[in-house]
C-alpha positions in Angstrom: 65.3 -162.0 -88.9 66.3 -166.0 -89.5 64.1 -167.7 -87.2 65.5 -171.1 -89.2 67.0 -172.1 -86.0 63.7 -172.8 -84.4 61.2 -175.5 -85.6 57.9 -174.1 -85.7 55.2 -176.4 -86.3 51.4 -175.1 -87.5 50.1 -176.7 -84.2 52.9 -174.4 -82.4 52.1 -171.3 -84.2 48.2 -171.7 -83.1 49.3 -172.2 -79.2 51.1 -169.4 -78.7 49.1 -167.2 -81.5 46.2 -168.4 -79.5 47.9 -167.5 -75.8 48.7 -164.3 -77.6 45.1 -163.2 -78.5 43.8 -164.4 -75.1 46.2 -162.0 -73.1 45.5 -159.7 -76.0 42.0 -159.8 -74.8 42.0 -159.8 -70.9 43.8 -156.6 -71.5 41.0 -154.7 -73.9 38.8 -156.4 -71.2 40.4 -154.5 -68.1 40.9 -151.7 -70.3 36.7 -151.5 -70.7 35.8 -153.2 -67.2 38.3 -152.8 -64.4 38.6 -155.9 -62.2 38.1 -155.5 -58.7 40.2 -158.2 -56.3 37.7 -160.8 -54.9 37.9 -164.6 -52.9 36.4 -167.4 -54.6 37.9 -170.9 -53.8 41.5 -170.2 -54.4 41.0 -168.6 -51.0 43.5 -165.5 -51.8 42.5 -162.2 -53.2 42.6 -162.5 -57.0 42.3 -160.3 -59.7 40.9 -161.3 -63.1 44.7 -161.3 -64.4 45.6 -163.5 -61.1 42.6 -166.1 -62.0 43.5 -166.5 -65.6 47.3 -167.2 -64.8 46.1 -169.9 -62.4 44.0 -171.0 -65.0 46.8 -171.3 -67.6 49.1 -173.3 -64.8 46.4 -175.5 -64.3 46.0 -176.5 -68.0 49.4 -176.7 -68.6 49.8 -179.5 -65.5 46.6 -181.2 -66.5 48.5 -181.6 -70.0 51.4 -182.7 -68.9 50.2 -185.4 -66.2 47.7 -186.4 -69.3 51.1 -186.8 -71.2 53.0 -188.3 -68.0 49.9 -190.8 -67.0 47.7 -192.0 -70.1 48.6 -193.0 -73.5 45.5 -191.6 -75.2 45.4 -189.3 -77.7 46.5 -185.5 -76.1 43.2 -184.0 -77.5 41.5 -185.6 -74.9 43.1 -183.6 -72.3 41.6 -180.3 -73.9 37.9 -180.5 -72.4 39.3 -181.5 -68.9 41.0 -178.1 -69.3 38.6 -176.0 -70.2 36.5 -176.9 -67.8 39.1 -175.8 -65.2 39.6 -173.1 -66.5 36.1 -172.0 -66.7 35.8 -173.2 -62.9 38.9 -170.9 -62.0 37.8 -167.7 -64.2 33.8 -167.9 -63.0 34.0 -169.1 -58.9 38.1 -168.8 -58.3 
């Protein structure tokens, strides 16, 4: 395979490695512990699965309105993220 075509960066690699493991490990999670559909605030049935896509969406938009509305440094977008997606996993 000649992936020289695409330019990989170490930051890259550790995003979607990182995305990777994390859907790696929701699945060994609903392998061990089945989810059962519930309503928190999203006010729609969600599943586990459901919650951490919303999650993922939301950090993706706070990243990119960080990007689209502040010149400070992008790491500083990370902690904002977490937190909603902490939020959205525990009470969405």
């Amino acid at each position: 395979m000649n992936f020289e075509w695409m330019y990989w960066t170490v930051p890259t690699a550790i995003f979607f490695s990182t995305i990777f493991l994390m859907i790696l490990g929701m699945f060994v999670w609903e392998l061990v512990s089945p989810t059962i559909e519930r309503s928190g605030f999203l006010k729609i049935p969600t599943t586990r699965g459901t919650r951490f896509f919303v999650g993922l969406l939301g950090t993706a938009y706070i990243h990119l309105a960080w990007l689209g509305l502040t010149d400070l440094n992008l790491w500083l977008a990370m902690p904002i993220a977490i937190v909603w997606m902490v939020v959205v996993m525990r009470w969405g």
